[in-house]
C-alpha positions as CSV (number, residue, x, y, z in Angstrom):
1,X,133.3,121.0,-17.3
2,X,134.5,124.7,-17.3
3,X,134.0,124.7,-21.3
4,X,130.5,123.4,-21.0
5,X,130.0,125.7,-18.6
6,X,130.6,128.3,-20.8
7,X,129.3,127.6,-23.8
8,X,125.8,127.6,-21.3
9,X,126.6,131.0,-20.6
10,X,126.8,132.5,-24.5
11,X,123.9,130.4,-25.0
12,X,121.9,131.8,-22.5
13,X,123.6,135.3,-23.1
14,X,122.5,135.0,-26.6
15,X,118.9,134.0,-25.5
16,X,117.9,136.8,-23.3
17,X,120.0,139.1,-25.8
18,X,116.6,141.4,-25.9
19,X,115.6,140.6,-22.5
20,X,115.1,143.6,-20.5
21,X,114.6,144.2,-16.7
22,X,111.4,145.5,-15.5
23,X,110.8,148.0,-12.7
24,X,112.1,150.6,-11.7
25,X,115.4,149.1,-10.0
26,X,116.9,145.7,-9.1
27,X,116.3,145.1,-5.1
28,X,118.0,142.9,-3.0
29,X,116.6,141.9,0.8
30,X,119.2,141.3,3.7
31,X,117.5,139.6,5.9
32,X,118.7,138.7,9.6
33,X,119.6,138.8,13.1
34,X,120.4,142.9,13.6
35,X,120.3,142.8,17.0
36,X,120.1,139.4,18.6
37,X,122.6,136.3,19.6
38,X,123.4,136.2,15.8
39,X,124.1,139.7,14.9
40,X,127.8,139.5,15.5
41,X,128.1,136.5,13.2
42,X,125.9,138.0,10.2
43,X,123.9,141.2,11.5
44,X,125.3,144.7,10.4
45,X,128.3,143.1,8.8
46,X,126.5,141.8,6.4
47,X,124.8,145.0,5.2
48,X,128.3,146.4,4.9
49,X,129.3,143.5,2.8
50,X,126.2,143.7,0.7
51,X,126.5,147.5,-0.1
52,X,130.5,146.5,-0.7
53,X,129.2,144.5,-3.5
54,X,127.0,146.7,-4.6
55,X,129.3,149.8,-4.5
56,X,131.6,147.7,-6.2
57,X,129.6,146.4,-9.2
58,X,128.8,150.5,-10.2
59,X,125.6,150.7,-8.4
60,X,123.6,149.7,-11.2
61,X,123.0,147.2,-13.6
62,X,121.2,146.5,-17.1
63,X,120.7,150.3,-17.1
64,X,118.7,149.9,-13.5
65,X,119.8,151.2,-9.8
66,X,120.6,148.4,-7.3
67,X,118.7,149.2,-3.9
68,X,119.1,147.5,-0.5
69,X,116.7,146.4,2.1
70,X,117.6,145.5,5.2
71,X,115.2,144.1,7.9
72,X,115.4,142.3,11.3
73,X,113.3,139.4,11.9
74,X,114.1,139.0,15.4
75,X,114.9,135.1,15.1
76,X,110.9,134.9,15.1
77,X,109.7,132.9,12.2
78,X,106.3,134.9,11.7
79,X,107.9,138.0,11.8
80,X,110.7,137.1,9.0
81,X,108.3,135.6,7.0
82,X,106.0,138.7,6.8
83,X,109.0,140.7,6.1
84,X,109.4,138.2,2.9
85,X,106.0,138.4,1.9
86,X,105.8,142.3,1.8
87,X,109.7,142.3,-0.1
88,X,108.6,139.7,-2.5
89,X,105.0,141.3,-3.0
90,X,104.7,144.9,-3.1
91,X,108.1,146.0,-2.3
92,X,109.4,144.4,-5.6
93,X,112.1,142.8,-3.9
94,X,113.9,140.2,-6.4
95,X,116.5,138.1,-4.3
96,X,116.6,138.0,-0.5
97,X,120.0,137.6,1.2
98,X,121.3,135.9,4.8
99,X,118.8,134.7,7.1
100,X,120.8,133.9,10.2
101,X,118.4,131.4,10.9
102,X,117.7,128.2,9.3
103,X,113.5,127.9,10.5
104,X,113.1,130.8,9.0
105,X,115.3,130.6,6.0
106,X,113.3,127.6,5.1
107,X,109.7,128.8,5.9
108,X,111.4,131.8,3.2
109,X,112.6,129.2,0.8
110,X,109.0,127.5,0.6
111,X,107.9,131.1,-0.2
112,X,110.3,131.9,-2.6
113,X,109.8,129.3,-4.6
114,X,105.6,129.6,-4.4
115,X,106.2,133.7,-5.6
116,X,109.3,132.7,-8.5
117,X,111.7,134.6,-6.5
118,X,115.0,134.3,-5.6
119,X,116.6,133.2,-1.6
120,X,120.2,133.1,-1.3
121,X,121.8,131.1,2.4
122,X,124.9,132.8,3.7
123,X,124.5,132.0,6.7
124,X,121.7,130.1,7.7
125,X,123.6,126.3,7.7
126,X,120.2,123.2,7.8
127,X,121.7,120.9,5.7
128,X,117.8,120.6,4.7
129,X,118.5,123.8,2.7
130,X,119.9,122.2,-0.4
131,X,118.9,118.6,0.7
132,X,115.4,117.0,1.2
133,X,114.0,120.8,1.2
134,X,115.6,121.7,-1.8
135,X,113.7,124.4,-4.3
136,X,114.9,125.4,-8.1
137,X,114.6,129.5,-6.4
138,X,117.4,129.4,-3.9
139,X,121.4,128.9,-3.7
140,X,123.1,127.4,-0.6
141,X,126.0,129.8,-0.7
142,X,128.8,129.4,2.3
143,X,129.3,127.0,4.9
144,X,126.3,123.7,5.8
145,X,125.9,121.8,8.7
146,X,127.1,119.0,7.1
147,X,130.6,120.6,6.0
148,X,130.9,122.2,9.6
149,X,130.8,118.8,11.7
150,X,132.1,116.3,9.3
151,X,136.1,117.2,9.5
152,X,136.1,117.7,13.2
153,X,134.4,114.3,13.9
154,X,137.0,112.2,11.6
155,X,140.0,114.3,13.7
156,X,138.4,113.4,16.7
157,X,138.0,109.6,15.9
158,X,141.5,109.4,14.7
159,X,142.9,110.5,18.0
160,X,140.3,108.3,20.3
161,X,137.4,110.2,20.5
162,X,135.0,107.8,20.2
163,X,131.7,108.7,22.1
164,X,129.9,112.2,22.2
165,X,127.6,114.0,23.8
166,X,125.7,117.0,22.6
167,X,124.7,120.2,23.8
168,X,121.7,121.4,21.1
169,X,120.0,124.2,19.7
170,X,116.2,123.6,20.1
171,X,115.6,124.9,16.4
172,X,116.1,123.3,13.0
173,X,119.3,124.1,12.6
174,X,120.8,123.0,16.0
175,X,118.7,119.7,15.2
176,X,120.3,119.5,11.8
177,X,123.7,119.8,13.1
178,X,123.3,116.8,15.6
179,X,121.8,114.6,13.1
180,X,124.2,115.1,10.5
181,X,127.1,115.0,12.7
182,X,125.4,112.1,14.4
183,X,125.2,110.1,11.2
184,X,128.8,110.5,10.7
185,X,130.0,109.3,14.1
186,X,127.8,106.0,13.7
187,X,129.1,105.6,10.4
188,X,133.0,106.1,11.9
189,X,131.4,103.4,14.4
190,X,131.4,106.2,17.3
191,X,128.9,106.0,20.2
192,X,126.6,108.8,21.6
193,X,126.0,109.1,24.9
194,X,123.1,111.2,24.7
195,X,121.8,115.0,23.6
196,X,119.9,117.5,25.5
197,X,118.5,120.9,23.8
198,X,118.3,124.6,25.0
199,X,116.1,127.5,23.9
200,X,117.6,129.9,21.7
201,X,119.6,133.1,23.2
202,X,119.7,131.0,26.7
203,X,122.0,132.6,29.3
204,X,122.4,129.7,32.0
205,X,124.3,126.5,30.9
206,X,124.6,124.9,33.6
207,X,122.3,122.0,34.4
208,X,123.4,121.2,30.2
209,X,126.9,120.8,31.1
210,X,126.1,119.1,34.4
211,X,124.3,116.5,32.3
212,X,127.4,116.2,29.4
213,X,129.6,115.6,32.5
214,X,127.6,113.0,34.4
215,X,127.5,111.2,30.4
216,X,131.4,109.7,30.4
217,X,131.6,111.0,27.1
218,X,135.4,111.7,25.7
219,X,133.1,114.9,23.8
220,X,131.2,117.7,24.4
221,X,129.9,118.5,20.9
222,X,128.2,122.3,20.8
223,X,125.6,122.4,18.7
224,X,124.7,126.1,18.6
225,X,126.3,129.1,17.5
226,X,126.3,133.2,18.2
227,X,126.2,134.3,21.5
228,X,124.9,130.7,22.5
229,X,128.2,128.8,21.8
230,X,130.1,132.0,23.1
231,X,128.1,131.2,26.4
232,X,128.1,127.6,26.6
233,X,131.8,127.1,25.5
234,X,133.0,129.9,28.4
235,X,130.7,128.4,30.9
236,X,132.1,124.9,30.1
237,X,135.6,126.4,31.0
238,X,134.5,127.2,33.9
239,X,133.0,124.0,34.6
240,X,136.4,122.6,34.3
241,X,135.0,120.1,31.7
242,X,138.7,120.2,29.7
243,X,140.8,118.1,29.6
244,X,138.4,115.5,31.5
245,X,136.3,115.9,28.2
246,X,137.2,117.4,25.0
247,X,134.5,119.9,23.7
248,X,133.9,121.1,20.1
249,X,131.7,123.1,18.1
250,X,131.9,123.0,14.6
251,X,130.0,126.3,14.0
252,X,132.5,128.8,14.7
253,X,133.1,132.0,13.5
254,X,135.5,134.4,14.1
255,X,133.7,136.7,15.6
256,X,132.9,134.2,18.4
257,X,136.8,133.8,18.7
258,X,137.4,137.5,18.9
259,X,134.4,137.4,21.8
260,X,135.3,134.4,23.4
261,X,139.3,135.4,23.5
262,X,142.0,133.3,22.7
263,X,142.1,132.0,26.4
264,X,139.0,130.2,26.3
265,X,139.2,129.3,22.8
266,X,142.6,128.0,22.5
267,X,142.7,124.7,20.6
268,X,139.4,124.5,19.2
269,X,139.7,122.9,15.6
270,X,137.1,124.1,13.1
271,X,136.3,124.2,9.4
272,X,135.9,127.9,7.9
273,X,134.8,129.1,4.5
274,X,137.2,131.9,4.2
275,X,140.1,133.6,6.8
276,X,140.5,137.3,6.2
277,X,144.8,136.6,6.7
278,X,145.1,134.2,4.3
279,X,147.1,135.9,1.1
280,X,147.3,140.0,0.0
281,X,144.2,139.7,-1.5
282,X,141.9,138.4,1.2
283,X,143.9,140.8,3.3
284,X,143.2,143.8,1.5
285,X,139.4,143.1,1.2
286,X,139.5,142.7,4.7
287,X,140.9,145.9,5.6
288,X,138.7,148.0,3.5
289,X,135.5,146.4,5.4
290,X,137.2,146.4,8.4
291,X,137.6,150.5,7.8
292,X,133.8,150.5,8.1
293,X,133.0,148.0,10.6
294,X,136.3,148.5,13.2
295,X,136.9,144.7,13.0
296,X,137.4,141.9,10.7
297,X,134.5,139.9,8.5
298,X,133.6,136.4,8.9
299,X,133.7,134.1,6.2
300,X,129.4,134.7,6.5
301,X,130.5,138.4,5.4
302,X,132.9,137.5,2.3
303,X,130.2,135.5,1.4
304,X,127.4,137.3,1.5
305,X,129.7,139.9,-0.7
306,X,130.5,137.2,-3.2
307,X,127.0,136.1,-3.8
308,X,125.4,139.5,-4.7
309,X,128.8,140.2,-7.1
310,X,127.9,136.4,-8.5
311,X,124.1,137.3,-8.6
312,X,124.7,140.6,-10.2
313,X,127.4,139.4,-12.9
314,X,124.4,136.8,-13.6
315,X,121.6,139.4,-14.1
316,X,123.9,141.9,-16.2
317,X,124.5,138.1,-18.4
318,X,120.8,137.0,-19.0
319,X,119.6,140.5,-19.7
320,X,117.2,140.4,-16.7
321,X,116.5,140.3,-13.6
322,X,113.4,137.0,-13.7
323,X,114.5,134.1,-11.2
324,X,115.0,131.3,-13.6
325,X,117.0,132.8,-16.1
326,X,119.3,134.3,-13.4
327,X,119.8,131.3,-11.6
328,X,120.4,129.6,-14.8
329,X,123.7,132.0,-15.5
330,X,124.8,131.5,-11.8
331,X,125.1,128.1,-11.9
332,X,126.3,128.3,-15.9
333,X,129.4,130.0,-14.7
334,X,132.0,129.6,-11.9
335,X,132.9,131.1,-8.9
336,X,136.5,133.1,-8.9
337,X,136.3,136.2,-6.7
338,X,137.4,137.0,-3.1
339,X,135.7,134.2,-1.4
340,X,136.6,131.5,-3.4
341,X,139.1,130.8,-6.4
342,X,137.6,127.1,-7.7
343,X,133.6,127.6,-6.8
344,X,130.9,125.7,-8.7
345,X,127.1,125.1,-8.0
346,X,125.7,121.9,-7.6
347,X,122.7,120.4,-9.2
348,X,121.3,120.7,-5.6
349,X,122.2,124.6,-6.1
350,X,124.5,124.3,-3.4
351,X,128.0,126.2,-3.9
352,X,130.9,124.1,-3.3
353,X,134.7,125.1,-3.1
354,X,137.8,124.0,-1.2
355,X,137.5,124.9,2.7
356,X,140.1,125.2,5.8
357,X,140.8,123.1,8.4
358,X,141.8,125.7,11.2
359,X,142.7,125.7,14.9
360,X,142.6,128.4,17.0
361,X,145.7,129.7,18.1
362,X,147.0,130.3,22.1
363,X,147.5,133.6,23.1
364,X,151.0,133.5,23.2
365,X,150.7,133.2,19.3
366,X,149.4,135.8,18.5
367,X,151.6,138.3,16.5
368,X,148.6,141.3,15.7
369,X,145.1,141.9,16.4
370,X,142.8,139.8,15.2
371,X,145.7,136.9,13.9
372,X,143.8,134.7,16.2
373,X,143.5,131.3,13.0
374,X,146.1,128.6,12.0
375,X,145.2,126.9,9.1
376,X,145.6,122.9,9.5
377,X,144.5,121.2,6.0
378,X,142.9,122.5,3.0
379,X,139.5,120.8,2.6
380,X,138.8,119.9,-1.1
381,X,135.3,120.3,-2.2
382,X,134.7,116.8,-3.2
383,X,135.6,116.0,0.5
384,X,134.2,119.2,2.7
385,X,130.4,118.8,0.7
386,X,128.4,115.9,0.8
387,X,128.0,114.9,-3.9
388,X,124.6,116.2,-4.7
389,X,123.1,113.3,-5.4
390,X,123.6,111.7,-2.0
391,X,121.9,115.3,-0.2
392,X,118.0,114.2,-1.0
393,X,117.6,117.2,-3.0
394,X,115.0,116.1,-5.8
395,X,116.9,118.4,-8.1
396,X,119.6,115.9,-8.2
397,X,117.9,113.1,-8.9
């Protein structure tokens, strides 16, 4: 596979051999949460990642300065969508990075694909990305909500945990996550017990966890992230809902460990992309972005560093910046960097790689700051990723 993938990439290298880019620069857009119950996850860190890559590469490339945009859209779909509309129209923008959230990543990808421009997911995780919803102009890059519930819900059966109830995002992604984690629990010949959803950024939990109490469930499945799982999985402590009920969440980041504390969080198992202890390398990366930042990056942040490097390497290959040749060379060649060492694009244009089955330590474990992960199982990619052709993408078929 790797020699056919290469022989793509002189091909396409010899191709575009007198390609040139136009404009005055290459722009990438970081768009995202800045501010909001997502800005620890993605937010600044991921502008700091983004110029890392940039930085990195030389600040140019094909001849052409690399510039960086960086907008907020306030989780409000109208707002990140005119952000798109002005980067991908007059402000020249050529890729746009992040996204936070998955409504408005896919109202973006819909866009990008109408305007021939580029959309790159780091951390906005709709399975609907690179399934159903699918376009030729954008790259599922890290984690999906597929990969995220799908190992925690075969632990959990193994052991007993046979019937669930969810706490849900009202949003597409919090109603991704519950159907795809649903579909494996009926598969595994689990029960559920029923769902109820909560706005975005809600403070309260309460009457939610009243309601997953009163259930019988053996599991409290969160299905939110940011500041909202930070909320709802304290407030369940506090409920006393362990050990009566195991709860899970299978979007976690570290940052939501560091902000939750080891305490609370003990004993959660989750899936990650990337851990910033795992070997010398990851390590070092870590420590120079943790020089800018004052703490460590998620595997969101790695990731959103790998892509631009990956996007970047691709444009400096096909001689130009234009969507379709670029995305061409990115899938043509692998991924080996920081983030991953065995990392491939799907025909569905989603990445896939090996991923970690991790539990969070107890606080007696805890050697140095931030050594807060254990890992529990290497994922392999053919396992942690649903096979394109099963993800409804019409690329695949």
């Amino acid at each position: 596979m790797r020699r056919v993938l290469g022989a793509l990439a002189l091909l396409l290298t010899a191709a575009t051999a007198h390609a040139e880019i136009t404009g005055d620069a290459v722009r990438i857009g970081v768009l995202n949460d800045q501010s909001g119950p997502y800005a620890d996850l993605a937010g600044p860190g991921s502008v700091v990642a983004a110029q890392m890559a940039i930085d990195d590469f030389g600040g140019t490339v094909g001849g052409k300065p690399i510039k960086l945009l960086v907008a907020d859209h306030q989780n409000k779909a109208d707002i990140g969508l005119s952000i798109a509309r002005q980067w991908y129209g007059p402000d020249h923008v050529d890729m746009i990075i992040d996204f936070t959230n998955s409504a408005i990543a896919l109202a973006v990808q819909s866009l990008a694909k109408d305007q021939n421009k580029l959309a790159i997911f780091t951390s906005a995780s709709s399975s609907d990305l690179t399934g159903s919803a699918c376009t030729a102009t954008s790259i599922g890059w890290t984690h999906n909500n597929w990969s995220n519930a799908v190992a925690p819900i075969r632990g959990l059966m193994k052991q007993g945990y046979d019937s669930f109830f969810f706490i849900t995002a009202d949003y597409a992604f919090g109603r991704s996550l519950e159907s795809d984690a649903t579909g494996e629990i009926i598969k595994l010949g689990g029960t559920i017990k029923g769902s109820v959803r909560h706005p975005l950024n809600t403070a309260d939990f309460s009457s939610f966890l009243l309601q997953a109490q009163g259930s019988g469930a053996k599991v409290v499945m969160l299905a939110n992230a940011g500041a909202d799982l930070v909320g709802s999985l304290k407030q369940s402590v506090e409920f006393g809902i362990s050990p009566k009920q195991q709860v899970t969440a299978p979007i976690v980041y570290l940052s939501d460990v560091n902000s939750m504390g080891l305490k609370d969080a003990q004993g959660l198992l989750i899936v990650q992309s990337w851990y910033w202890d795992t070997d010398d390398k990851t390590r070092a990366w870590a420590k120079r972005y943790f020089a800018k930042m004052n703490r460590m990056p998620n595997d969101t942040h790695v990731g959103v560093y790998s892509a631009i490097t990956h996007y970047l390497q691709a444009i400096q290959k096909a001689g130009t910046a234009d969507t379709t040749p670029v995305v061409a060379a990115m899938k043509a060649a692998p991924v080996e960097d920081i983030f991953t060492a065995h990392g491939e694009i799907q025909s569905n244009n989603k990445l896939v790689f090996d991923r970690l089955l991790m539990r969070v330590k107890k606080p007696e474990e805890s050697k140095y700051p931030w050594d807060y992960l254990e890992k529990v199982a290497t994922i392999p990619a053919k396992e942690a990723f649903l096979a394109p052709e099963l993800t409804g993408c019409p690329l695949s078929k």
